[in-house]
C-alpha positions as CSV (number, residue, x, y, z in Angstrom):
1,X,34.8,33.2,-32.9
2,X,34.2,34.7,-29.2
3,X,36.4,36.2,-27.4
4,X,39.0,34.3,-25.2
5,X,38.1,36.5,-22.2
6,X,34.7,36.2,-22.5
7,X,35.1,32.5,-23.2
8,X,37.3,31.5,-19.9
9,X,34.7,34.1,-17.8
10,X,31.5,31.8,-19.1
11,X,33.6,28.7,-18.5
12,X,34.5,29.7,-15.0
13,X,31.0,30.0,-14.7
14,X,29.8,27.1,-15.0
15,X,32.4,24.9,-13.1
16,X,31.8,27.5,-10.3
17,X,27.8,25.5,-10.5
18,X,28.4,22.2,-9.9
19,X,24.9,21.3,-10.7
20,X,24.6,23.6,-14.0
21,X,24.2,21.1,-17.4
22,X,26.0,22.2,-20.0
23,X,23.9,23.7,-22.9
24,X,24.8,23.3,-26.5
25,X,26.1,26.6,-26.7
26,X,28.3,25.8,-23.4
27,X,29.4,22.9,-25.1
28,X,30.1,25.2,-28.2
29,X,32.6,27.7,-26.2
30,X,34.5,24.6,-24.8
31,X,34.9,23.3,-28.0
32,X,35.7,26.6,-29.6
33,X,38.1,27.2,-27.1
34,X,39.8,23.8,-27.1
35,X,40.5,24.4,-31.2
36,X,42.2,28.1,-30.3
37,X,44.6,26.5,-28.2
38,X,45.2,23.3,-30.3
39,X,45.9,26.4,-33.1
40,X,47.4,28.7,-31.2
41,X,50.2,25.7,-29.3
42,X,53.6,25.0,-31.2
43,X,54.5,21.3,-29.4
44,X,53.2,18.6,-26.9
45,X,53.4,20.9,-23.7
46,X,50.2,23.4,-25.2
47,X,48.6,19.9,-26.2
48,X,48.6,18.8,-23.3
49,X,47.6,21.8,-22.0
50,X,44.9,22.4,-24.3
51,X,43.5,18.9,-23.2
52,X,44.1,19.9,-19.7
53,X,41.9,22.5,-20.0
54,X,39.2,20.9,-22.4
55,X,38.4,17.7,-19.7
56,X,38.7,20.0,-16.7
57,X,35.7,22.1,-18.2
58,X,34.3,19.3,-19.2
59,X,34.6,17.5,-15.7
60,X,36.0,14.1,-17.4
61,X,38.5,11.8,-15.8
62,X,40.2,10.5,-19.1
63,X,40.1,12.2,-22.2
64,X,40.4,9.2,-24.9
């Protein structure tokens, strides 16, 4: 797995560029990063976190 620094640094990134698509290995990071924190949180506040973070990166309005 990469690094969580290196992760949230490529992440902020990208939302910094709006216009930038996210690549398959962009969409790789998010998801990698979205498992570490579902694995890494012990109740519903780091779920909701980790879905926080997941749809902000992803720039969604409802995660379903």
């Amino acid at each position: 797995m990469m690094s969580s620094t290196w992760t949230c640094f490529h992440l902020q990134a990208i939302a910094e560029d709006p216009r930038k698509v996210l690549t398959r290995a962009d969409m790789q990071s998010v998801f990698e990063r979205f498992l570490e924190q579902l694995s890494e949180g012990v109740d519903e506040v780091d779920f909701r976190s980790a879905l926080d973070d997941v749809t902000s990166q992803l720039d969604l309005l409802a995660f379903a």
